[in-house]
C-alpha positions as CSV (number, residue, x, y, z in Angstrom):
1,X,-13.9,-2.7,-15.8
2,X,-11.0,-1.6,-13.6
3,X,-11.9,0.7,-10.6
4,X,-8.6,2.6,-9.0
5,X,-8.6,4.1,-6.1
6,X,-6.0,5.7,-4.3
7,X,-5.0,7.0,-0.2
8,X,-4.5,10.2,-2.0
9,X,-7.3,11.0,-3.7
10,X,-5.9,13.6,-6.2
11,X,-6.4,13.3,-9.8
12,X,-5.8,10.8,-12.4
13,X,-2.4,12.3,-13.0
14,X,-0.8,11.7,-9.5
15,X,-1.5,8.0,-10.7
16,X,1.5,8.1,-12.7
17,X,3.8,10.6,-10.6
18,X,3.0,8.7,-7.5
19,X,4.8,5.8,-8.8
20,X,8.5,8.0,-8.5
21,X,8.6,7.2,-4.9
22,X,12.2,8.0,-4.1
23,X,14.0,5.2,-3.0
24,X,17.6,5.7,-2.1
25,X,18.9,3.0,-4.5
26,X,16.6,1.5,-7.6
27,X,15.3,-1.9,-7.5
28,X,16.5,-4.6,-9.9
29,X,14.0,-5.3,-12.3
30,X,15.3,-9.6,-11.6
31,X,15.5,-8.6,-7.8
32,X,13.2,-5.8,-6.6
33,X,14.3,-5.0,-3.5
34,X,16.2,-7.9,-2.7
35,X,14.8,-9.9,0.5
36,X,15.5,-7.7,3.4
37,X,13.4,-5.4,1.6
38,X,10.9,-7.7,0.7
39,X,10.5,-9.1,4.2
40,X,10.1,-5.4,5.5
41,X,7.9,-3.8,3.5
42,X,5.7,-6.9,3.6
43,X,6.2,-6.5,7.4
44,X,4.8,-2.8,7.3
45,X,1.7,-3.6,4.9
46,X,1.0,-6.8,7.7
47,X,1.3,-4.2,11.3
48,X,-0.8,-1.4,9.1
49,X,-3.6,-4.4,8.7
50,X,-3.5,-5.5,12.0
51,X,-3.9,-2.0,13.5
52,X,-6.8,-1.9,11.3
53,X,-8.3,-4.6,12.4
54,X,-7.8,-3.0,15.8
55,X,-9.6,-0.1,14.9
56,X,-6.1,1.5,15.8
57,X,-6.0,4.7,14.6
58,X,-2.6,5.5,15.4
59,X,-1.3,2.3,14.7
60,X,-2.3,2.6,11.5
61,X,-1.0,6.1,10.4
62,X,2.3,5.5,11.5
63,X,3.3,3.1,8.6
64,X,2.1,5.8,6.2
65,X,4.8,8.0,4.2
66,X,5.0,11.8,5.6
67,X,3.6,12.6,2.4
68,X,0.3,10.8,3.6
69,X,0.7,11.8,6.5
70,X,0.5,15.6,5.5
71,X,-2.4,15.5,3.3
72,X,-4.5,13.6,6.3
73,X,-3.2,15.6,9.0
74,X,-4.5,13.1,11.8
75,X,-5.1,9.3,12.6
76,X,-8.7,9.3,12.9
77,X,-9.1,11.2,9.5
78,X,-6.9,8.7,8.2
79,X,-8.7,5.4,9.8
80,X,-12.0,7.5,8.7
81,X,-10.8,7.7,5.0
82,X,-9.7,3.8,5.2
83,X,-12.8,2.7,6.7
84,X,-14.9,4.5,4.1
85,X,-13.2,4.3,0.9
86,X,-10.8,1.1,1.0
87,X,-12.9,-1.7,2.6
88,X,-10.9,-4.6,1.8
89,X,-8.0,-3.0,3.1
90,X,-9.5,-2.6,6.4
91,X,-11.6,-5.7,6.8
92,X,-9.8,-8.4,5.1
93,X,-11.2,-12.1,5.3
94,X,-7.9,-13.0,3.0
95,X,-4.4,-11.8,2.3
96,X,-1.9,-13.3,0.1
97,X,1.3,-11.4,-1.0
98,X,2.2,-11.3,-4.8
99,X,4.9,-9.8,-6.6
100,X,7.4,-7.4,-5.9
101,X,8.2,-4.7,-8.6
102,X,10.0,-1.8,-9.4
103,X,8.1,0.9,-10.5
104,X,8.2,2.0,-13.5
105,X,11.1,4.5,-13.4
106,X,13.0,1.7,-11.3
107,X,12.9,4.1,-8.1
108,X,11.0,2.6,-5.8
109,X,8.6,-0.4,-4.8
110,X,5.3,-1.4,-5.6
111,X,3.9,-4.4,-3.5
112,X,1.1,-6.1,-5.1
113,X,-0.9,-8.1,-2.3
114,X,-4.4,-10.2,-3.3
115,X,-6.9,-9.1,-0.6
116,X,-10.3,-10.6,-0.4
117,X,-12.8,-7.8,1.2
118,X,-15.5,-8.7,3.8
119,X,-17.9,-8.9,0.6
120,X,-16.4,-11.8,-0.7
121,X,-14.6,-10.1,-3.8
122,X,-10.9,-10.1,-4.5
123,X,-9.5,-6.6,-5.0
124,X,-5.6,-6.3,-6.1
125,X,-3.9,-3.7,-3.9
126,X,-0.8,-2.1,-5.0
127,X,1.3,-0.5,-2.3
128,X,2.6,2.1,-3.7
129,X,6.2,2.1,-0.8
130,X,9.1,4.6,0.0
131,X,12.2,4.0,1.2
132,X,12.7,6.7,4.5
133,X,15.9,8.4,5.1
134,X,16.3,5.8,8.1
135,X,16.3,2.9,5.5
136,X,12.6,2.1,6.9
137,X,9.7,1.7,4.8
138,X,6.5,3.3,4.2
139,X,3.5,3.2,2.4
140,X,2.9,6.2,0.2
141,X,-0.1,5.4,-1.4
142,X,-2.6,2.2,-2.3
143,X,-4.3,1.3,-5.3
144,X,-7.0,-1.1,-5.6
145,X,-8.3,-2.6,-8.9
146,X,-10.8,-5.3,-9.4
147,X,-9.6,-9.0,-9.4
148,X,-10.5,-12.1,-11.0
149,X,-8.3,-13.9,-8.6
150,X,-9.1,-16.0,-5.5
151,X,-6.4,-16.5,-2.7
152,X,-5.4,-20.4,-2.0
């Protein structure tokens, strides 16, 4: 059984519209993102992690999308949601970076990373990422599903 949960926590059809993240040029379905895209946006999902780990509040909120940022309206409400709801997110004992896709309207980024939680279980994240008006990235939005997987 697949369990999804997302940083929004709006109904089951957001699922789909979240996807249309507005990137300012869609990714390649051979080549999402290309590397320098790759290589930052894993960057981002890494620093939001480690100012988990942290406990760092701000940290933390500032690699989510203004969207996310909006609907939490602070940090601590933020770390609070994190901490409750997405576990393995904050308190990961592994990390391993998959695949890189386009989502499914080809605007935008979806970063699937293998986390295993403090619990021992492997969870598939999928960072749902926009592309800001600066170029930079942020993260607009996880979803975890159960995994099968184990990290190497």
């Amino acid at each position: 059984m697949r369990r999804v949960l997302l940083f929004l926590r709006l109904p089951a059809l957001f699922l789909t519209a979240s996807l249309l993240l507005g990137s300012h040029s869609p990714a390649r379905a051979d080549d999402p993102g290309g590397g320098a895209d790759q290589a930052s946006i894993r960057a981002v999902i890494e620093a939001q992690i480690d100012a988990f780990r942290r406990d760092d509040a701000a940290g933390a909120f500032s690699f989510a999308s203004p969207m996310i940022k909006r609907q939490f309206g602070t940090a601590e409400t933020f770390l609070r949601m994190v901490r409750t709801g997405y576990l393995p997110v904050y308190r990961p004992r592994e990390i391993e970076f998959q695949g890189l896709d386009a989502a499914e309207d080809g605007d935008g980024l979806v970063q699937r990373v293998l986390l295993i939680g403090p619990d021992g279980r492997p969870v598939e994240a999928l960072y749902l990422m926009q592309r800001q008006p600066d170029g930079s990235w942020r993260i607009n939005g996880c979803i975890l599903t159960e995994s099968n997987q184990k990290t190497t």
